[in-house]
Z-matrix of the N, CA and C atoms (Angstrom, degrees):
N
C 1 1.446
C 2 1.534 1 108.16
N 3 1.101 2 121.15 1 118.40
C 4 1.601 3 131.48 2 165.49
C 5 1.343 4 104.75 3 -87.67
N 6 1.671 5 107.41 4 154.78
C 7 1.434 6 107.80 5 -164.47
C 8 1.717 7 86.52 6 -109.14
N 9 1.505 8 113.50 7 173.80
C 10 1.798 9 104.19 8 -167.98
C 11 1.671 10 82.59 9 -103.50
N 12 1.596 11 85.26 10 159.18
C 13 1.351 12 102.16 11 -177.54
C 14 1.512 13 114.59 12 -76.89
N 15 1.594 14 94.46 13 154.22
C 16 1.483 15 106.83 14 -173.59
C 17 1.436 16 100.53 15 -138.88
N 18 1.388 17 96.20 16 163.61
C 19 2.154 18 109.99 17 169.22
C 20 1.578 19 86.55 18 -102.97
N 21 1.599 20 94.86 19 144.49
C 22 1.290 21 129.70 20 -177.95
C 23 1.568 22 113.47 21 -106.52
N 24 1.351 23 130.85 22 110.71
C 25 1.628 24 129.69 23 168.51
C 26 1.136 25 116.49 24 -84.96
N 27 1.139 26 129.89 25 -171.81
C 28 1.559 27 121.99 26 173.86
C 29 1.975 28 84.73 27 175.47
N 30 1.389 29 100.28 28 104.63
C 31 1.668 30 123.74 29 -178.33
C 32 1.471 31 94.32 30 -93.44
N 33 1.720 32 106.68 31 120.45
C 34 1.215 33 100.45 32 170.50
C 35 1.929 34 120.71 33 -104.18
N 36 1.302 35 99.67 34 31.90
C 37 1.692 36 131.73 35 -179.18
C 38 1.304 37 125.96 36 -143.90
N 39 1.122 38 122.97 37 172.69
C 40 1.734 39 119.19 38 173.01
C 41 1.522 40 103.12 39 -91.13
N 42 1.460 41 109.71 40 -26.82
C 43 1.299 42 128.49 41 173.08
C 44 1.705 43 110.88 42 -51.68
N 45 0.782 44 105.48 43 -63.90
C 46 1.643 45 147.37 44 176.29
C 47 1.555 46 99.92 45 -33.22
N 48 1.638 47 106.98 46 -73.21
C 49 1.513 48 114.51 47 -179.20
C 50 1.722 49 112.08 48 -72.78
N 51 1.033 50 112.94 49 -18.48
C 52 1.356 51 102.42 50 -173.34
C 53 1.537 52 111.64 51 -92.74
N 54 1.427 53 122.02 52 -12.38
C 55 0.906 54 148.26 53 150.35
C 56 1.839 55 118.89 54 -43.22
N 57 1.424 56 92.02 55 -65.52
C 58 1.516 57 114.28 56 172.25
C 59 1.309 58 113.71 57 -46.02
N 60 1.166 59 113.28 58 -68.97
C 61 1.577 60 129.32 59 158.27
C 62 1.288 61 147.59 60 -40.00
N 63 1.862 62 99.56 61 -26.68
C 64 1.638 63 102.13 62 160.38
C 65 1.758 64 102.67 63 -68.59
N 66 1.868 65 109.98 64 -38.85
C 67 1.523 66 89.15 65 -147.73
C 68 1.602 67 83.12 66 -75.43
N 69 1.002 68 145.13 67 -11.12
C 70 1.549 69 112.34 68 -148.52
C 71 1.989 70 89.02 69 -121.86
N 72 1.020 71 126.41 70 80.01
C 73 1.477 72 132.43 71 178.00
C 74 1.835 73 103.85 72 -39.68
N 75 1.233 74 128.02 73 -51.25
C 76 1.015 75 131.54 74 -171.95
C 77 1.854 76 126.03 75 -74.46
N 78 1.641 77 107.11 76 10.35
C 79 1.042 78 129.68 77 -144.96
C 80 1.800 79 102.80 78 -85.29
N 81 1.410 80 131.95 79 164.29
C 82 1.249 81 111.12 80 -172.48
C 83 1.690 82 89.84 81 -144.83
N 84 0.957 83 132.59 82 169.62
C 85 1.637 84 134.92 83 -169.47
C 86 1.738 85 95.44 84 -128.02
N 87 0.852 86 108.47 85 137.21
C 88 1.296 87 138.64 86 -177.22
C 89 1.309 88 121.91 87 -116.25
N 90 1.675 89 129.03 88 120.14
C 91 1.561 90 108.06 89 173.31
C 92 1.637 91 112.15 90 -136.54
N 93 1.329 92 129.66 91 171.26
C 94 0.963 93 134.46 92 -174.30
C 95 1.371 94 99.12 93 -36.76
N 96 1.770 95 113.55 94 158.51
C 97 1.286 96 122.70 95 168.54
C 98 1.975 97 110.94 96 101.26
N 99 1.483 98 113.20 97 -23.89
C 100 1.412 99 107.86 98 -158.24
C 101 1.572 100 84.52 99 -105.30
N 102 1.694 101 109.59 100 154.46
C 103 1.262 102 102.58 101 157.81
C 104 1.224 103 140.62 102 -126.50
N 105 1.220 104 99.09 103 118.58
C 106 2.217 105 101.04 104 -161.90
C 107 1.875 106 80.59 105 -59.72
């Protein structure tokens, strides 16, 4: 099973991610530990 492709962010602020997150509505947060 291949997983479908995705774009990857990487916020180097809180500023940064929340930022990220207005433009992209469909957006999902990711944190250490999971493995794409």
């Amino acid at each position: 099973m291949y997983p479908d492709e995705f774009e990857y962010h990487s916020a180097d602020s809180v500023e940064s991610a929340v930022s990220l997150l207005a433009e992209n509505p469909d957006a999902e947060l990711i944190a250490g530990g999971h493995s794409l």
